[in-house]
DSSP file (Angstrom, degrees, kcal/mol; ACC not computed):
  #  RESIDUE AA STRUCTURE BP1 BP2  ACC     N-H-->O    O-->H-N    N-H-->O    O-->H-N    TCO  KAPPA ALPHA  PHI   PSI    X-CA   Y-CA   Z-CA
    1    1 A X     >        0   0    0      0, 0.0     4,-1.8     0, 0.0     5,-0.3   0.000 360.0 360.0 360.0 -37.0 -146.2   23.3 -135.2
    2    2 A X  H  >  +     0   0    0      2,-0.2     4,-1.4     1,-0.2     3,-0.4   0.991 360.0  44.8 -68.5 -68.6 -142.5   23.8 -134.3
    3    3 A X  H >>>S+     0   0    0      1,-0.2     4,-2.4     3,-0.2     3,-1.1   0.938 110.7  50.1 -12.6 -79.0 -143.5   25.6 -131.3
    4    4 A X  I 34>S+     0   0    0      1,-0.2     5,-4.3     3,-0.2     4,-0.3   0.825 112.4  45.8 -50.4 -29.6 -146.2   23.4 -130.1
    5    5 A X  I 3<5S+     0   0    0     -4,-1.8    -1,-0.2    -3,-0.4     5,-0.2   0.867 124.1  40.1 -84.4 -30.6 -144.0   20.1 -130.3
    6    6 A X  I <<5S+     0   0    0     -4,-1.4     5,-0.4    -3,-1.1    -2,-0.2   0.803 125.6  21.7 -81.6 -51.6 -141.2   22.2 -128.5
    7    7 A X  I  <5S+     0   0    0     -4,-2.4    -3,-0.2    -5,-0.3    -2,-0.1   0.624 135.5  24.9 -93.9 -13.5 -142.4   24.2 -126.0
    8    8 A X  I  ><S+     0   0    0     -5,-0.7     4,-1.3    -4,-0.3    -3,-0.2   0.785 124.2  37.6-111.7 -64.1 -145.4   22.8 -125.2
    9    9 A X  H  ><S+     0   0    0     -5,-4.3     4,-1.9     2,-0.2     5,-0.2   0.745 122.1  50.7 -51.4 -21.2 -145.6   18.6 -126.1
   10   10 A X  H >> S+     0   0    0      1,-0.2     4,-1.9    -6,-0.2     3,-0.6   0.951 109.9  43.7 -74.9 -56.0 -141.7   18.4 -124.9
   11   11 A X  H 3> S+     0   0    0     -5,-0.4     4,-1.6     1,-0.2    -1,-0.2   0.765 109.9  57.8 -48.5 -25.1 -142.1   20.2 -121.7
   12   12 A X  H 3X S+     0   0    0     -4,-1.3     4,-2.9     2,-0.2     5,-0.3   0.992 112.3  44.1 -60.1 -77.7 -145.3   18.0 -121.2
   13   13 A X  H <X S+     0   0    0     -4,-1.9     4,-1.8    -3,-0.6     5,-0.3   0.940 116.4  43.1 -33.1 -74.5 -142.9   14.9 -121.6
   14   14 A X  H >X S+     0   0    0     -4,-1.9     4,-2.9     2,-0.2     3,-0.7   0.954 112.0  55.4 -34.7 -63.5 -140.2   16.1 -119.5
   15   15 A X  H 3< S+     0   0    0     -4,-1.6     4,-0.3     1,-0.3    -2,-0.2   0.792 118.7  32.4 -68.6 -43.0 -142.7   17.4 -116.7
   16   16 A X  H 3< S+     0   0    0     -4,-2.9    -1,-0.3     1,-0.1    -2,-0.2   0.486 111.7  58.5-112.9  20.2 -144.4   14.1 -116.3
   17   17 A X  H X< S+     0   0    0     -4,-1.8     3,-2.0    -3,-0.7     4,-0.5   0.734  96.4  73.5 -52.3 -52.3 -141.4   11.7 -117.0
   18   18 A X  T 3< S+     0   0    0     -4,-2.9     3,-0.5    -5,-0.3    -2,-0.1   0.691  80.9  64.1 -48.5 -31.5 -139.6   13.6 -113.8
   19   19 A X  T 3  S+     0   0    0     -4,-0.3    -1,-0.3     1,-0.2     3,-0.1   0.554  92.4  73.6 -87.8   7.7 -141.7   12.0 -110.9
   20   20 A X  S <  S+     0   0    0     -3,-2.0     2,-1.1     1,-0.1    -1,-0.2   0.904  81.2  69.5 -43.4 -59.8 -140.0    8.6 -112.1
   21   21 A X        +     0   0    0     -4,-0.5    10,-0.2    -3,-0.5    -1,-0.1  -0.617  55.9 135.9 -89.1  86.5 -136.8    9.4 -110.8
   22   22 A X        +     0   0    0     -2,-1.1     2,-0.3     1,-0.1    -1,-0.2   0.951  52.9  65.4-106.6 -66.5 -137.0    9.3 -106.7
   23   23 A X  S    S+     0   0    0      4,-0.1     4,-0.2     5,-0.0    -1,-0.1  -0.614  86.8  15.5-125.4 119.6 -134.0    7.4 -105.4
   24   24 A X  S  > S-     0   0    0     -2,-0.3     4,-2.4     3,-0.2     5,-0.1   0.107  82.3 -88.1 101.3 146.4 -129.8    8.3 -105.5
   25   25 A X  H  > S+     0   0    0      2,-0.2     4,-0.5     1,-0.1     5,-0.2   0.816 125.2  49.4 -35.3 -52.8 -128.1   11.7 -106.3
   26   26 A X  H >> S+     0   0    0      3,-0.2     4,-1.9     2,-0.1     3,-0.7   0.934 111.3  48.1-103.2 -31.2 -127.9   11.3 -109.9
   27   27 A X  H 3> S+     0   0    0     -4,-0.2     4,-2.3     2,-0.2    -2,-0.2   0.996 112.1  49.9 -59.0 -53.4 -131.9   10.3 -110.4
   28   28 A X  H 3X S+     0   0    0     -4,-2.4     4,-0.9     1,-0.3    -1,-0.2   0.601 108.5  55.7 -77.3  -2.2 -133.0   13.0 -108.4
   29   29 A X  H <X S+     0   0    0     -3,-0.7     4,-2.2    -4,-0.5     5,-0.5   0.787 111.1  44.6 -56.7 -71.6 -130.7   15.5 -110.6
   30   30 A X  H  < S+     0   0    0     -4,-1.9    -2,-0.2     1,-0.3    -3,-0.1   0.830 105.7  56.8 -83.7 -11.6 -132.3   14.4 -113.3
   31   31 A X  H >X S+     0   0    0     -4,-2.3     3,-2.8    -5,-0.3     4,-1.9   0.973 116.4  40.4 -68.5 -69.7 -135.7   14.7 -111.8
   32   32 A X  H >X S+     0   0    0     -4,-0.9     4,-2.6     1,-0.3     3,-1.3   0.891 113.2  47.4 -50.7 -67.3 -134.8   18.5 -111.1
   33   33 A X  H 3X S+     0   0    0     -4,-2.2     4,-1.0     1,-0.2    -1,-0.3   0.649 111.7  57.7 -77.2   2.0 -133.0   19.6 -114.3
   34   34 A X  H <4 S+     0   0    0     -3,-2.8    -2,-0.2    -5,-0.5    -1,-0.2   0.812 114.1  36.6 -85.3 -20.0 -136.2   17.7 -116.1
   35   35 A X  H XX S+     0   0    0     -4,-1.9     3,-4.3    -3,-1.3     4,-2.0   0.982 117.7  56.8 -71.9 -64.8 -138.6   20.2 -114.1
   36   36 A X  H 3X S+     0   0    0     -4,-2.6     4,-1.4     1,-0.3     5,-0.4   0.819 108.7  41.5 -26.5 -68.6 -136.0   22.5 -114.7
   37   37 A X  H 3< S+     0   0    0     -4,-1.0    -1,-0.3     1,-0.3    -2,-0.2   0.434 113.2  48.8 -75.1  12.2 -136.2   22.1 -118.3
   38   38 A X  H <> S+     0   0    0     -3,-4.3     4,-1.3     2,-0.1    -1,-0.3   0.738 104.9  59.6-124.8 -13.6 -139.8   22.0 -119.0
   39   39 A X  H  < S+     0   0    0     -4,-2.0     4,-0.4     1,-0.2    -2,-0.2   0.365 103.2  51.1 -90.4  19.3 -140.4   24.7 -117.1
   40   40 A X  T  < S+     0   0    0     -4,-1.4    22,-0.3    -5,-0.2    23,-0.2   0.404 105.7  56.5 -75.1 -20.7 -138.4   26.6 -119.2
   41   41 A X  T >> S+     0   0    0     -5,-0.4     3,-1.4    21,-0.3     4,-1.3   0.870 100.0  59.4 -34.7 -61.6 -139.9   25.5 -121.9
   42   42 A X  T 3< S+     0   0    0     -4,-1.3    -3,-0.1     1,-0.3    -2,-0.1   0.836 100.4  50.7 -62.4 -51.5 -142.9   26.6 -120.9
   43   43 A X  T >4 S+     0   0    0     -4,-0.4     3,-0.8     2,-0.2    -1,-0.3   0.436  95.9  68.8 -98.1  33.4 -142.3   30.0 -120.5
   44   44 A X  G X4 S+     0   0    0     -3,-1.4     3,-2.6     1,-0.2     2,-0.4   0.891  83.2  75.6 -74.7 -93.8 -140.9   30.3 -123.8
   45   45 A X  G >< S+     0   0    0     -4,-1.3     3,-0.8     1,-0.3     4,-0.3   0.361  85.1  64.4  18.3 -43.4 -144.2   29.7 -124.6
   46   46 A X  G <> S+     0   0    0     -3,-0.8     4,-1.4    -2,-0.4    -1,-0.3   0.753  90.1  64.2 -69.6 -34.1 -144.9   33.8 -123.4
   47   47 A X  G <4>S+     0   0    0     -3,-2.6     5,-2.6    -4,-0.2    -1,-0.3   0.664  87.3  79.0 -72.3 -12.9 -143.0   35.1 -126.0
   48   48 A X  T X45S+     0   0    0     -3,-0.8     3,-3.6     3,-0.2    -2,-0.1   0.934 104.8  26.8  88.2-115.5 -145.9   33.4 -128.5
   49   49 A X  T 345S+     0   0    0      1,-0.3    -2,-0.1    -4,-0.3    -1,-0.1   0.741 128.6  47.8 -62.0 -47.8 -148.7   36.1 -128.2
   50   50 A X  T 3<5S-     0   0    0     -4,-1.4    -1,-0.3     2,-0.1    -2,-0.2   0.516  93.7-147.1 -77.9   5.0 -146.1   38.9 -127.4
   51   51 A X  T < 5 +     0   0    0     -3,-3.6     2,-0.6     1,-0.2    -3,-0.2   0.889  46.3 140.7  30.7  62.8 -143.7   38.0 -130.3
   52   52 A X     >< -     0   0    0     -5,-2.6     4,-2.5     1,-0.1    -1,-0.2  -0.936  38.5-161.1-151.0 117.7 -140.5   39.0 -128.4
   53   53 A X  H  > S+     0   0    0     -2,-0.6     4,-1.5     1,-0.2    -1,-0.1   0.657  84.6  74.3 -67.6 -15.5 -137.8   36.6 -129.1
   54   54 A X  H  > S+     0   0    0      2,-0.2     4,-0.9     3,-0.1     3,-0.3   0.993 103.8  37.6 -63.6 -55.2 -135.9   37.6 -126.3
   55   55 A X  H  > S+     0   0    0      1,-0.2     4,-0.7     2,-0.2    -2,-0.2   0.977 111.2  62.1 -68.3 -67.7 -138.5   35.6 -123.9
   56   56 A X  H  X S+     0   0    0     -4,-2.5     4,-1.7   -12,-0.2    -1,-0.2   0.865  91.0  68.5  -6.6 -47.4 -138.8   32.7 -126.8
   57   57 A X  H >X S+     0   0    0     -4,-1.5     3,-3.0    -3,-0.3     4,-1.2   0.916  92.2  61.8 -44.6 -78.4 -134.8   32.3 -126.0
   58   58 A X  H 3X S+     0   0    0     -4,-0.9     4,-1.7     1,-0.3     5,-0.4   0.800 107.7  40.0 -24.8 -80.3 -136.1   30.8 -122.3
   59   59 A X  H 3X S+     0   0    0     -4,-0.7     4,-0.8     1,-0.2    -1,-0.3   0.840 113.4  54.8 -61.4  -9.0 -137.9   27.9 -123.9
   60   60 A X  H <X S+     0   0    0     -3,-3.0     4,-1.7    -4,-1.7     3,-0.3   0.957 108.5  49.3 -68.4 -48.2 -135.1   27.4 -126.3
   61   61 A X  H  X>S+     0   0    0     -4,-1.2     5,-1.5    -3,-0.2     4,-1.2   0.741 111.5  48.3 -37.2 -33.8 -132.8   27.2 -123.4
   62   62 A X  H  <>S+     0   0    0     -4,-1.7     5,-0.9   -22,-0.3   -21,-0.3   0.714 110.6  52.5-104.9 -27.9 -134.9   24.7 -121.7
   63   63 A X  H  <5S+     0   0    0     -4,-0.8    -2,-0.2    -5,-0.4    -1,-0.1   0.654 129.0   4.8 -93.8 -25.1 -135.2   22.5 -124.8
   64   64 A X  H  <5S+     0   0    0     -4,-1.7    -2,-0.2    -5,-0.1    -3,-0.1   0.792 122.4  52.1-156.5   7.9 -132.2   22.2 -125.5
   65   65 A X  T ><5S+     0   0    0     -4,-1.2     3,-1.3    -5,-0.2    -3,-0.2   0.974 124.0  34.0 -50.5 -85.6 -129.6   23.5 -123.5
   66   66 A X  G >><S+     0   0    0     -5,-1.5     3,-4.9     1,-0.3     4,-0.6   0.842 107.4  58.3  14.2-106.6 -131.1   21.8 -120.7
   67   67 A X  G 34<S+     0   0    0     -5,-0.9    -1,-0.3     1,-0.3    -2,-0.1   0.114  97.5  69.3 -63.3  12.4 -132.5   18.8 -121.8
   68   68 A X  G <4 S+     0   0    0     -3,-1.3    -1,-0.3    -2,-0.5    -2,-0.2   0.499  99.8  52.4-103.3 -12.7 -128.8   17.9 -123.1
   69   69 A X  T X> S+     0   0    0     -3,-4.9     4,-1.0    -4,-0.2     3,-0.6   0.871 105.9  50.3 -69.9 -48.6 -128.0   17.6 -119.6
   70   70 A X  H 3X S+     0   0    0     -4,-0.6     4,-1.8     1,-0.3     5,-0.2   0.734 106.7  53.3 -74.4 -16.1 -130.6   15.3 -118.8
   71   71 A X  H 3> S+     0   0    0      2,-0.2     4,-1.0     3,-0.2    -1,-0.3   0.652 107.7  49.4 -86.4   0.5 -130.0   12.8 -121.7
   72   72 A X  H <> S+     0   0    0     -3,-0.6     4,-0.9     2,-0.2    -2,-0.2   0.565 115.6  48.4-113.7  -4.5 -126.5   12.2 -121.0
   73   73 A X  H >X S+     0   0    0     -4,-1.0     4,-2.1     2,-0.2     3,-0.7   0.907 114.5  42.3 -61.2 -69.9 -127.8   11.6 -117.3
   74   74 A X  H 3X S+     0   0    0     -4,-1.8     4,-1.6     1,-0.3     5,-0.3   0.879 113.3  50.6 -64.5 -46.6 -130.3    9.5 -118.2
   75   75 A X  H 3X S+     0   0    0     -4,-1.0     4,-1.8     2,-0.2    -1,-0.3   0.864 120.0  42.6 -42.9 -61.6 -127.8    7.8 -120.7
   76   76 A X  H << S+     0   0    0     -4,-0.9     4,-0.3    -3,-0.7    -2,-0.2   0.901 112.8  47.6 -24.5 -88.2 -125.7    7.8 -117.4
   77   77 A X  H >< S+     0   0    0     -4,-2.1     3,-0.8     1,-0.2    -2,-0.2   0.794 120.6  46.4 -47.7 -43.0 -128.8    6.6 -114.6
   78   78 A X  H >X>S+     0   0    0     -4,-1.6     3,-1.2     1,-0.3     5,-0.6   0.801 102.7  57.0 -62.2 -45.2 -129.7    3.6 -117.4
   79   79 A X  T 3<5S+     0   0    0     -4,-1.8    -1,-0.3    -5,-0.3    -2,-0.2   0.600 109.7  42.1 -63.2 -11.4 -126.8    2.6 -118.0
   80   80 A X  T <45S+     0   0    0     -3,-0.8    -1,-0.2    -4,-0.3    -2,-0.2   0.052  90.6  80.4-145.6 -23.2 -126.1    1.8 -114.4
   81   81 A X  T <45S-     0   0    0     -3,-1.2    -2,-0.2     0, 0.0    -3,-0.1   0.663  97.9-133.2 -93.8  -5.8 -129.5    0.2 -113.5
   82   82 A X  T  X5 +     0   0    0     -4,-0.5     4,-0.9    -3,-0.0    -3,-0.1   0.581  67.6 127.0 143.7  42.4 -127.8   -2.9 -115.3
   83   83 A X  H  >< +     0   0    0     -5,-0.6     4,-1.6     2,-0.2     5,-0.2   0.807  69.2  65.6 -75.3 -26.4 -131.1   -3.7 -117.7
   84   84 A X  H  > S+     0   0    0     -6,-0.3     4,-0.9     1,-0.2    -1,-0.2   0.812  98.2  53.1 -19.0 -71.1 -129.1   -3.5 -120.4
   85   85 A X  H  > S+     0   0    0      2,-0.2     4,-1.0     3,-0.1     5,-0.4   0.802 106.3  49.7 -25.6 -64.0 -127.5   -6.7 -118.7
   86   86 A X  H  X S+     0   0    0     -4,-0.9     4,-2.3     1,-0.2    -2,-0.2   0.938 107.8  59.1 -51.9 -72.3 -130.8   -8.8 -118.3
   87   87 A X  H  X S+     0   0    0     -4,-1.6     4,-1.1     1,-0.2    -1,-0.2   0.419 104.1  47.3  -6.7 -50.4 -131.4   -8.0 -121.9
   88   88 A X  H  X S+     0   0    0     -4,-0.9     4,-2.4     2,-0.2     5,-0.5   0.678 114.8  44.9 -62.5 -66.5 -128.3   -9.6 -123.0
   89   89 A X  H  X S+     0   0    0     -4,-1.0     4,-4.7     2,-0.2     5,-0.2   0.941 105.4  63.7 -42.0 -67.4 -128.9  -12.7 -121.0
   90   90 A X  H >X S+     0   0    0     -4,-2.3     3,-0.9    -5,-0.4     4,-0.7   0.807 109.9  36.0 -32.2 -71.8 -132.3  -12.7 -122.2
   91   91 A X  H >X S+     0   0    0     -4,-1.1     4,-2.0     1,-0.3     3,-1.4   0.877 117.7  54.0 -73.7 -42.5 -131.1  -13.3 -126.1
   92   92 A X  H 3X S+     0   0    0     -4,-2.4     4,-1.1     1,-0.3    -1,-0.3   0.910 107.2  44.5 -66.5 -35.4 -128.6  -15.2 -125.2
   93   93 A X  H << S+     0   0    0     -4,-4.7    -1,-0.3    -3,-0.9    -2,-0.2   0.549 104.0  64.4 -43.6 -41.0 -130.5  -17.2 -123.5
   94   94 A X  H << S+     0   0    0     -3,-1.4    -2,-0.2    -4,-0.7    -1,-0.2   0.864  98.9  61.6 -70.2 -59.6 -133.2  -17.2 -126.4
   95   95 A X  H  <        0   0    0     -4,-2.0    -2,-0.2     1,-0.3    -3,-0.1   0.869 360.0 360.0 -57.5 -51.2 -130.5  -19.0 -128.9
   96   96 A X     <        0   0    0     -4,-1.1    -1,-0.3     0, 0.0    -2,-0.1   0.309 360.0 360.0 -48.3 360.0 -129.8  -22.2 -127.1
């Protein structure tokens, strides 16, 4: 299960989350190190059927080496698209 949710369902997540992020430097970064990271996932995935942990490493890398660049991106790219902002308004807005 730990496999499948890791290698297979994250990199699935990653892989189609990525064509989201089109426009600026740091979205299209984080588009790349999300391909990046799910296709390194993925071929964790080979070490599976051959049991050799050495290729396993790859999708460990990718799952979370990786993918610890891209949340502190995305933390980064969100923070920056200033919804955050509306959000705030919104409730405030809501109490009066």
């Amino acid at each position: 299960m730990d496999i499948l949710a890791r290698d297979f369902f994250f990199a699935l997540s990653m892989l189609f989350a990525a064509p989201v992020f089109k426009v600026g430097r740091l979205e299209k970064t984080v588009r790349i190190l999300m391909i990046a990271s799910s296709l390194l996932s993925l071929a964790g995935l080979i070490g599976v059927p051959l049991a050799d942990m050495n290729i396993r490493n790859i999708g460990i890398l990718g799952y979370t080496e990786v993918s610890m660049f891209v949340f502190l991106l995305l933390g980064i790219t969100f923070g920056r698209s200033g919804t955050r902002g509306n959000i705030d308004q919104f409730a405030v807005s809501e109490l009066h």
